[in-house]
C-alpha positions as CSV (number, residue, x, y, z in Angstrom):
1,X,169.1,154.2,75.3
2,X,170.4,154.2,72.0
3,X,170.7,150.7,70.9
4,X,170.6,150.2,67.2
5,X,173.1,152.0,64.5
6,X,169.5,154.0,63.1
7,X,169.1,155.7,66.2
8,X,173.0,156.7,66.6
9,X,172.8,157.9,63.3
10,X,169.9,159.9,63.4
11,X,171.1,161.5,66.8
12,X,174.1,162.2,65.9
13,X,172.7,164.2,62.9
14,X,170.1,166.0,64.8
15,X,173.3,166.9,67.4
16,X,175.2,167.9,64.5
17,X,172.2,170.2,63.4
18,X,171.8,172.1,66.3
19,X,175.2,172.8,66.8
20,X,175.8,174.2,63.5
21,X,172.5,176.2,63.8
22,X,174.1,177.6,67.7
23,X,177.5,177.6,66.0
24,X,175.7,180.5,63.5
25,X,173.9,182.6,66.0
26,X,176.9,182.5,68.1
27,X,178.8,183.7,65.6
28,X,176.1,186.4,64.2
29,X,175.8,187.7,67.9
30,X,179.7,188.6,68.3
31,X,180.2,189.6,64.7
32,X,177.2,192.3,65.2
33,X,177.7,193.3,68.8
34,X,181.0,194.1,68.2
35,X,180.5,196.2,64.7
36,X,179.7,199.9,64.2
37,X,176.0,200.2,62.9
38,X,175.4,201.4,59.5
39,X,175.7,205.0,59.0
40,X,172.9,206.1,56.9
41,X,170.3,205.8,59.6
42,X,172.1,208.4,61.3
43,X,173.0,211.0,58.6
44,X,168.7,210.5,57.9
45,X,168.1,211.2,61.6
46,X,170.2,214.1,62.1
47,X,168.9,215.2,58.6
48,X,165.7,215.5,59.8
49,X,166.8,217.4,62.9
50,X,169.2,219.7,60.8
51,X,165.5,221.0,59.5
52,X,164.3,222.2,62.0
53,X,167.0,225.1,62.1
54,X,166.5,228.3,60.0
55,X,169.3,227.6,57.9
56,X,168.3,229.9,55.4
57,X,168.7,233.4,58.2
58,X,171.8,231.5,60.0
59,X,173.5,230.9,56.7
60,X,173.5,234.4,55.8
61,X,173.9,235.6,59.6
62,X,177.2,233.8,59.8
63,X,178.2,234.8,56.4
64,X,181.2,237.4,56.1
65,X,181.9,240.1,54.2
66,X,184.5,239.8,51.4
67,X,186.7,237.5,53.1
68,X,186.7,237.9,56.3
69,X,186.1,234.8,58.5
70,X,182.8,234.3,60.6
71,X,182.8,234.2,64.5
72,X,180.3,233.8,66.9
73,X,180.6,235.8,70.2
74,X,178.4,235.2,73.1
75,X,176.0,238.1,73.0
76,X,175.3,236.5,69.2
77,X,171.6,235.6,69.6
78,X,172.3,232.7,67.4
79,X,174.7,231.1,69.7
80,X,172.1,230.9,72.1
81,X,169.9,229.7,69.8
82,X,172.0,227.1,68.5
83,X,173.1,225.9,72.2
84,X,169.2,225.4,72.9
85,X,168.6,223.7,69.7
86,X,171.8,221.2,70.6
87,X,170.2,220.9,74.1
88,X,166.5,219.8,73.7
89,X,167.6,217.7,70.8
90,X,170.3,216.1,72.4
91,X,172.8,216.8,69.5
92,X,175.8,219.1,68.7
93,X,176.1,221.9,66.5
94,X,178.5,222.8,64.9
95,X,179.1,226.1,62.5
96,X,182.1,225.8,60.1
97,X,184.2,227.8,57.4
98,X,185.7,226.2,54.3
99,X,188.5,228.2,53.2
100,X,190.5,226.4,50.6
101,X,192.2,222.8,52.4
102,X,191.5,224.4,55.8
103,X,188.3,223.6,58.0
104,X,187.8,225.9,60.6
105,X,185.6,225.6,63.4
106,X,183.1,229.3,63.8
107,X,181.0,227.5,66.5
108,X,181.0,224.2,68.3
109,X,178.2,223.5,71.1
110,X,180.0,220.6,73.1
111,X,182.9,223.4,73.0
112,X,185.3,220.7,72.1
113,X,186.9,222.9,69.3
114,X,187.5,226.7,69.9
115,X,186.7,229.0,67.4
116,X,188.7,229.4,64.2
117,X,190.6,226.1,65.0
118,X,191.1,223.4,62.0
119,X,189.6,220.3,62.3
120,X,189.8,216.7,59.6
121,X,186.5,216.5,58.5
122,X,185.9,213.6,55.8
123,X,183.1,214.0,53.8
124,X,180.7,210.7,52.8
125,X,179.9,209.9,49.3
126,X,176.1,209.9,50.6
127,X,173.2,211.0,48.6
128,X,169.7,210.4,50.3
129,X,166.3,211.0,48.7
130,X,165.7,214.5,48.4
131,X,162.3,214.9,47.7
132,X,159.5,216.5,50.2
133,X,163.1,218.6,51.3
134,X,163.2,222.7,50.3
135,X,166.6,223.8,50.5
136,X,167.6,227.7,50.6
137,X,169.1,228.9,46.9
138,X,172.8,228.1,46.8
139,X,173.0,225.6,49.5
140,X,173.8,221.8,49.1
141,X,173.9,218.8,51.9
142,X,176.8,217.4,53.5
143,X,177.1,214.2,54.7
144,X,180.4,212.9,56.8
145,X,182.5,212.2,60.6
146,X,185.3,213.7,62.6
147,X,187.3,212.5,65.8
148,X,187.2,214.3,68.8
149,X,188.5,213.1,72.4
150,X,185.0,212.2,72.7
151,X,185.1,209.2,70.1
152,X,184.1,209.1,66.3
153,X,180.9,211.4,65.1
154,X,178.8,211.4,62.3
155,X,177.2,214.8,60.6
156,X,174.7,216.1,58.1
157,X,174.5,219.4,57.5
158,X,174.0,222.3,54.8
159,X,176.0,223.7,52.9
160,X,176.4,227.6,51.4
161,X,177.8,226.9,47.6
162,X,178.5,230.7,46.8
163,X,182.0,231.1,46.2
164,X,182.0,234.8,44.7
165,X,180.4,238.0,46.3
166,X,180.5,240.7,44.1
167,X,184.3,240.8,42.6
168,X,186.0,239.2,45.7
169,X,186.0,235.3,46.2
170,X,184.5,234.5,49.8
171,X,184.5,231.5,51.9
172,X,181.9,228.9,52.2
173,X,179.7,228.3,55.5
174,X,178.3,225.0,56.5
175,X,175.9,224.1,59.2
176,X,176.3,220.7,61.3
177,X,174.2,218.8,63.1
178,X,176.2,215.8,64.9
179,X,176.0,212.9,66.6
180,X,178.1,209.8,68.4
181,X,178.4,207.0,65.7
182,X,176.4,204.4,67.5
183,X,177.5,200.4,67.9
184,X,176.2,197.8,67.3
185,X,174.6,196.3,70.6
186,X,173.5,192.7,71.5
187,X,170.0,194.1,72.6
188,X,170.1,195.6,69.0
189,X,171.0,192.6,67.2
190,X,168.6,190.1,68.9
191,X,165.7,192.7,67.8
192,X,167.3,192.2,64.4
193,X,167.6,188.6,64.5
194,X,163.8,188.4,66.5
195,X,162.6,190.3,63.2
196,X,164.8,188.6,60.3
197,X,165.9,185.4,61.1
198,X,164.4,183.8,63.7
199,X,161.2,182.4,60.8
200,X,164.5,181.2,58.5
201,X,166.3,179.5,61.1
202,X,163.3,177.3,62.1
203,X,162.8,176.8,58.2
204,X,166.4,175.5,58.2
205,X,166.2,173.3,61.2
206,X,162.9,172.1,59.7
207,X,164.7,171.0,57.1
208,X,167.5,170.1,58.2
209,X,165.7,167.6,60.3
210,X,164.2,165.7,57.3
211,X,167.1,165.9,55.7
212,X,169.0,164.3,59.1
213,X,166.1,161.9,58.7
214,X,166.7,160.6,55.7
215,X,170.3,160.5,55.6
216,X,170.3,158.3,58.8
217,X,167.4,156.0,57.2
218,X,170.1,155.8,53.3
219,X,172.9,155.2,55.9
220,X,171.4,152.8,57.9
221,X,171.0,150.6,54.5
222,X,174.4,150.8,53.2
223,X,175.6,150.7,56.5
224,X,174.3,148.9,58.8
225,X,172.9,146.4,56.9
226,X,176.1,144.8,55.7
227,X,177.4,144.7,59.2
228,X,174.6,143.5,60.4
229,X,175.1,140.6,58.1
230,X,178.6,140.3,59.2
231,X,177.4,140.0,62.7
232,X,175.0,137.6,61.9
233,X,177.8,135.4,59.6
234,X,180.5,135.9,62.8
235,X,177.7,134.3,65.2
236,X,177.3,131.2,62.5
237,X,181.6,130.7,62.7
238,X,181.3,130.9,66.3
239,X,178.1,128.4,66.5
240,X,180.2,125.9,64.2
241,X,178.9,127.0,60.9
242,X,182.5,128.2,59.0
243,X,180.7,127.9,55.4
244,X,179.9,131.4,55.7
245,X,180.5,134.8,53.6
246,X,179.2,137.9,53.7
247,X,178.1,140.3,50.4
248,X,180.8,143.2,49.8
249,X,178.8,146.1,49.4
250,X,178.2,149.7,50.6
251,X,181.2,152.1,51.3
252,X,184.8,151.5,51.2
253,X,185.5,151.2,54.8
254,X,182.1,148.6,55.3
255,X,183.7,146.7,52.2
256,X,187.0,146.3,53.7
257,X,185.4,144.7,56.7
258,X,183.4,142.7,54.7
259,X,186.7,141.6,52.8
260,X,188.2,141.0,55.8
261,X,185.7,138.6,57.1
262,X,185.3,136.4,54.1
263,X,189.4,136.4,54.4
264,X,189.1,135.2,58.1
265,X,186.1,132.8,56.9
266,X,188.2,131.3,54.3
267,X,191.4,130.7,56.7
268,X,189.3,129.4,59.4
269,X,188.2,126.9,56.9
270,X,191.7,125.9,55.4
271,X,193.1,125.8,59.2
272,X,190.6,123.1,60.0
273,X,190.8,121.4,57.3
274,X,194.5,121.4,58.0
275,X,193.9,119.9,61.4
276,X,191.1,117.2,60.2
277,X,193.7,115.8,57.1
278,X,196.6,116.3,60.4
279,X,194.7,114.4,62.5
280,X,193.9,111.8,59.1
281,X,197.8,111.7,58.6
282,X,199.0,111.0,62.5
283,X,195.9,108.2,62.9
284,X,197.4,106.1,59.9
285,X,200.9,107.2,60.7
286,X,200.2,106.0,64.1
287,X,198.4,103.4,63.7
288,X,200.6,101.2,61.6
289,X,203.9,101.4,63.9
290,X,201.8,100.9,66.9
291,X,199.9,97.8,64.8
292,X,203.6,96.3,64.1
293,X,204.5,97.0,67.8
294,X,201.6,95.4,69.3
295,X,201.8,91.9,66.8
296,X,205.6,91.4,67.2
297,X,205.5,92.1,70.8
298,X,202.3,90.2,71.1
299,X,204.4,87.4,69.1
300,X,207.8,87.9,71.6
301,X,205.0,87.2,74.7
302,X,203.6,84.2,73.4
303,X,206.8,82.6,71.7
304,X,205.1,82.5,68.5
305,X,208.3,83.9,66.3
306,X,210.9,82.3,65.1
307,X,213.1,85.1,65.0
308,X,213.2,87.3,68.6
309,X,216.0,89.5,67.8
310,X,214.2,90.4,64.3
311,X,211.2,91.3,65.8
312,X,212.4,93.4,68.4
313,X,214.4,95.5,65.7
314,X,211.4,96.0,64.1
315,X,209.7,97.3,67.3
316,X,212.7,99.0,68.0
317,X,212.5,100.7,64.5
318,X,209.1,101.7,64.3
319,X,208.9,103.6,68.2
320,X,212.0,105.9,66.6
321,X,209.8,106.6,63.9
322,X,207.3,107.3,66.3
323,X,209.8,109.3,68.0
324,X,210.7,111.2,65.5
325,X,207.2,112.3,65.1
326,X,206.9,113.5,68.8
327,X,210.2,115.3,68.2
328,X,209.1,117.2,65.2
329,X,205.6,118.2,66.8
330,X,207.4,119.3,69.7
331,X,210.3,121.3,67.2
332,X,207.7,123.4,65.7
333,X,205.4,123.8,69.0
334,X,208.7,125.7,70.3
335,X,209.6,127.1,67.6
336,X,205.9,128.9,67.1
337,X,205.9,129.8,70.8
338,X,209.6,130.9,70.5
339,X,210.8,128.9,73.1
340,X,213.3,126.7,71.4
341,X,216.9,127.8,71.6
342,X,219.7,127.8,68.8
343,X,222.9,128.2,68.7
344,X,224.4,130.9,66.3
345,X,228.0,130.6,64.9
346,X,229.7,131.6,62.2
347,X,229.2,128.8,59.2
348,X,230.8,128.4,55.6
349,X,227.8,127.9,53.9
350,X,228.9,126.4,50.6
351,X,230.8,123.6,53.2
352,X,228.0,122.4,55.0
353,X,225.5,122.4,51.4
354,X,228.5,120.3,49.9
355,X,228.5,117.9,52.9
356,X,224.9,117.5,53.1
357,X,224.2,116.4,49.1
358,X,227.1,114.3,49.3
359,X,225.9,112.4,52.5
360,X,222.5,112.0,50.4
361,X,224.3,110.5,47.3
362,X,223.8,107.0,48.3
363,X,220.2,107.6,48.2
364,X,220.1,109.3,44.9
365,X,222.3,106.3,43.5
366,X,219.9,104.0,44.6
367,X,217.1,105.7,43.2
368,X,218.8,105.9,39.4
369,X,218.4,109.7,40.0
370,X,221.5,111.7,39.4
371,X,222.1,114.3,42.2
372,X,224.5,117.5,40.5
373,X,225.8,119.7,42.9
374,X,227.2,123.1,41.9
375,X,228.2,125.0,45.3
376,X,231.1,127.5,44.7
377,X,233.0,129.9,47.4
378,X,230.5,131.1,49.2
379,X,230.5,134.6,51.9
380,X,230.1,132.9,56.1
381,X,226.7,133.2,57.5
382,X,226.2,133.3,61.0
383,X,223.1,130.5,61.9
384,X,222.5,127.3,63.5
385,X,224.7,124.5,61.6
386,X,222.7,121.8,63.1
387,X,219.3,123.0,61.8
388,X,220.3,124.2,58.8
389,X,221.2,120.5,57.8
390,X,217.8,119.6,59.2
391,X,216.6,122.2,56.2
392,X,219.5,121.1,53.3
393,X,218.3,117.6,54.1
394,X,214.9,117.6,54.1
395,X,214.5,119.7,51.0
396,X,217.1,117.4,48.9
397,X,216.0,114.4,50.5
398,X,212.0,115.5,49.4
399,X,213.6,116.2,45.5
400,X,215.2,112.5,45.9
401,X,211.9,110.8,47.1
402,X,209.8,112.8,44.2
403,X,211.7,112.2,41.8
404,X,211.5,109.4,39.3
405,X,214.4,107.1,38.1
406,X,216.6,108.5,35.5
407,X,215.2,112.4,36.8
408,X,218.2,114.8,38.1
409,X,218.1,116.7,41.3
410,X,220.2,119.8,41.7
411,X,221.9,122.1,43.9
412,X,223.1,125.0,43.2
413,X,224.1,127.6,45.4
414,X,225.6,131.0,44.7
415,X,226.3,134.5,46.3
416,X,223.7,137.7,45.7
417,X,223.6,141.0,47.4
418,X,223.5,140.4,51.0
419,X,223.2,136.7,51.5
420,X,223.3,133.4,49.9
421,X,220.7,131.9,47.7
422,X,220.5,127.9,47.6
423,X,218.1,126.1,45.3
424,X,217.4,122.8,44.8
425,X,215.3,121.8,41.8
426,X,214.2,118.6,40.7
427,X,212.8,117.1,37.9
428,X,209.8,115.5,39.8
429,X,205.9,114.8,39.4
430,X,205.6,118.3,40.3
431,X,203.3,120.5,43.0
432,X,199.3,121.3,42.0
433,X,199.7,125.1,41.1
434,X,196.4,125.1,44.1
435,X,198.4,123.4,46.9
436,X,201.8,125.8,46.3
437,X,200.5,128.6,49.0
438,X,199.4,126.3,51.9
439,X,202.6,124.0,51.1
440,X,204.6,125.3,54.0
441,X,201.5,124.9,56.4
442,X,201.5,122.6,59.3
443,X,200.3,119.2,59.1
444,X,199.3,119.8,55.3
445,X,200.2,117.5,52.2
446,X,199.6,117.0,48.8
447,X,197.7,113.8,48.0
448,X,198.7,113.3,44.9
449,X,202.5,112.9,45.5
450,X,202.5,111.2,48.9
451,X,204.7,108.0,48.7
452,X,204.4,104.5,50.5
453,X,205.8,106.0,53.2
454,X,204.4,109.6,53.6
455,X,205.3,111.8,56.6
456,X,203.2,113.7,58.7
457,X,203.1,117.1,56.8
458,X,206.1,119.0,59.3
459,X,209.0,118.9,57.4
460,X,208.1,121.9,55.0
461,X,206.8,123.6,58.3
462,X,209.9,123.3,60.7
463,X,212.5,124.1,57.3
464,X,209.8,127.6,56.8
465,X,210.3,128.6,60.7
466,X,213.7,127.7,60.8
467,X,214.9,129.5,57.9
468,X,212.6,132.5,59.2
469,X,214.9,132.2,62.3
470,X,217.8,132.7,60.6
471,X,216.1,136.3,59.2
472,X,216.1,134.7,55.3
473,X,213.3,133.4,53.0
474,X,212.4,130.2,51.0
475,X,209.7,130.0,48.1
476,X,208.8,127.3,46.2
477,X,208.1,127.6,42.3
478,X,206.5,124.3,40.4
479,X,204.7,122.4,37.5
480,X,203.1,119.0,37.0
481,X,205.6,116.4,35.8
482,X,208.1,119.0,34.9
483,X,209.8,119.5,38.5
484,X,209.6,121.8,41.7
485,X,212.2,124.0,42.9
486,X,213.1,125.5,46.2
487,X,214.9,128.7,46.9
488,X,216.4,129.7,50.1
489,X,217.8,133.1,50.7
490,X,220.4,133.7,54.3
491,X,221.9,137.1,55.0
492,X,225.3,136.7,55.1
493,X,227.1,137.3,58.5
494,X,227.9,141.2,57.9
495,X,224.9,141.8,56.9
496,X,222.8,139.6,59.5
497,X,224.7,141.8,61.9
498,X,223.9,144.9,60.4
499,X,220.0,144.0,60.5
500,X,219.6,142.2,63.8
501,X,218.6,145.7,65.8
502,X,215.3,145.8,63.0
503,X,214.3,142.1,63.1
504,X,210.9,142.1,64.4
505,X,210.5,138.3,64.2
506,X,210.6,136.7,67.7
507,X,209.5,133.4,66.4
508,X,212.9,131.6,67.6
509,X,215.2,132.4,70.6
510,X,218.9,133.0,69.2
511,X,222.0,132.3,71.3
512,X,224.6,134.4,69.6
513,X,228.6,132.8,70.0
């Protein structure tokens, strides 16, 4: 149903609309359903009622003479007139006294109060419009609520503003009319929102939906778009086609995928051309022992050589080689798939680096190339002694072989802060600065210094996983006809141990003695 990023993104918005828009009313119904309503329509209301009382003959009815408080008794025609006025209007009436800080209740019509009891009245700061209203001379409205065991009531009412009668100070009268403060209901609010909001809200959602419109149309260009051209690019790689990148554009997270494609692009395409110069390397490194094989053989069969026992060391020579070949293919096979076992022991370094450059002198003699060693004391490591020679003598043996007569190869080896570090540097034709990060690939090599005799491309590949066994590190630093150098770096046995519960490099199975 919905099949293309657009249509996601456009429903999504819409969805996102209508629930912000239900998210609102929600909230408007329980904020207003559960709030008192404004007051002033009721002090208005019961204003208009309080009018219909002859305030000006109750006033003065109620009134007392020099200071003595008002009451009502039964007989009072006014009570009975105030009870039916509370009655037909469905409000209460109330008749106070102000004397001082005291308010005391003369008459009450829901006969909640008795007379001359005190009550807490609070009096609003409420002034409505006046005009068309005559009040009596010396009166004043009130405005305010009071608490009952009924609940919480509002009143308007007048007021008698005499406070002197003659000589003597008298108290002040006030008539109240009164009513329950009334709350806010839902059947209230939706006849609010039916006459306020409902034309706004469809106004919003109007507009939110062109807006929801055209974000998902921007969106879909700077989004979907470039991923589109990803998928489009992936489906070339997978078709064949690896000469393929896609534009970075559009936002950060779309970029990094974009990056991370062209990354994958460019590794797919140095991985292959790995395999194509591997496959390149093992036909000729193939084909010319199995060439040799196949004439001296050929020459054994048919008694053509003179020499038997010469050509069958030859034979003999060249299927080790091929050997050897099978052997290191099959090393780093394991090792990759971390099935090939070693055997860990505790080693003296700076013994077994000594042993191997001095086995390798020979070489460097014949060579004219003069082979310094400088390997002090060095702290045990714990590793592999076998395999680590297979490292020590490929590297020095690779400075001997690249190296030009009268050039000096050197090992030095000292101690640094947790481990070893052994470098061999020689003073060689030097690495292409573009072929030092792929120079510990698989099957890859560096046309420029391959000799007669070139290997396969496995030696820097098998010393890499070996030493990445052993939880160290080897780098490779070089310049053209100056010299290359390689550093290793071995924990040393303490500290090996110390770190072997956080490796998290399962490349090689370790048997630990």
């Amino acid at each position: 149903m919905f099949s293309s990023l657009r249509t996601r993104l456009l429903t999504s918005y819409l969805l996102l609309l209508i629930v912000t828009l239900g998210g609102i009313l929600l909230a408007f119904f329980v904020t207003t359903s559960n709030q008192p309503s404004p007051v002033e329509p009721t002090y208005q209301r019961l204003l208009a009622l309080a009018r219909g009382i002859n305030l000006t003959d109750l006033i003065l009815d109620f009134a007392t003479q020099r200071g003595q408080r008002p009451q009502l008794s039964d007989p009072n025609i006014e009570v009975a007139l105030l009870d039916n006025f509370a009655e037909t209007r469905n409000v209460r009436v109330m008749v106070m006294v102000f004397a001082r800080e005291r308010n005391i209740v003369a008459y009450d019509s829901a006969r909640n109060f008795e007379p001359q009891q005190d009550i807490n009245l609070r009096r609003a700061d409420y002034r409505p419009n006046t005009s068309g209203i005559i009040l009596p001379e010396n009166t004043d409205l009130i405005f305010g609520q009071f608490n009952d065991q009924d609940g919480d009531w509002l009143f308007s009412g007048v007021e008698d503003t005499t406070r002197n009668f003659g000589n003597q100070s008298r108290l002040r009268t006030a008539i109240l009319v009164a009513d329950m403060r009334p709350q806010q209901s839902l059947q209230s609010a939706l006849g609010e929102f039916n006459q306020s909001l409902i034309v706004p809200l469809l106004q919003a959602g109007a507009v939110g939906l062109v807006i929801a419109v055209g974000m998902a149309y921007w969106i879909s260009r700077t989004i979907a778009k470039p991923l589109q051209a990803a998928g489009r690019a992936a489906t070339a790689v997978a078709e064949g086609d690896l000469n393929q990148a896609v534009p970075v554009s559009g936002p950060q997270e779309v970029r990094s995928v974009a990056e991370a494609f062209n990354t994958m692009s460019a590794e797919v395409r140095l991985t292959q051309q790995s395999q194509r110069d591997f496959m390149a390397n093992v036909s000729h490194d193939l084909k010319t022992p199995l060439t040799s094989i196949q004439g001296y053989s050929q020459a054994i069969m048919e008694g053509a050589t003179r020499d038997p026992l010469n050509a069958a060391t030859i034979i003999h020579d060249e299927a080790s080689r091929m050997t050897r070949m099978v052997d290191n293919l099959t090393d780093l096979a394991r090792m990759e798939a971390g099935q090939l076992q070693m055997t860990m022991t505790p080693l003296n370094i700076g013994d077994l680096t000594t042993n191997v450059a001095r086995n390798l002198t020979v070489n460097a003699q014949s060579k004219g190339v003069q082979l310094q060693v400088n390997v002090p004391a060095l702290p045990p490591i714990n590793g592999d002694g076998d395999r680590l020679v297979q490292v020590l003598n490929n590297l020095i043996s690779n400075a001997l072989k690249f190296t030009p007569a009268g050039g000096v190869v050197r090992v030095i080896a000292r101690a640094v802060e947790d481990g070893v570090k052994i470098s061999v540097a020689d003073t060689g034709i030097g690495i292409p600065e573009k072929d030092l990060s792929r120079i510990f690939e698989r099957f890859y090599q560096v046309d420029k210094v391959r000799p007669p005799e070139r290997g396969t491309g496995l030696g820097l590949a098998i010393t890499h996983e070996i030493v990445g066994a052993h939880g160290g590190t080897i780098s490779v630093s070089s310049r053209e006809e100056i010299g290359t150098t390689f550093t290793i770096w071995l924990p040393t046995l303490n500290a090996r141990r110390s770190k072997m519960s956080t490796m998290t490099r399962p490349r090689v199975s370790l048997d630990e003695k």
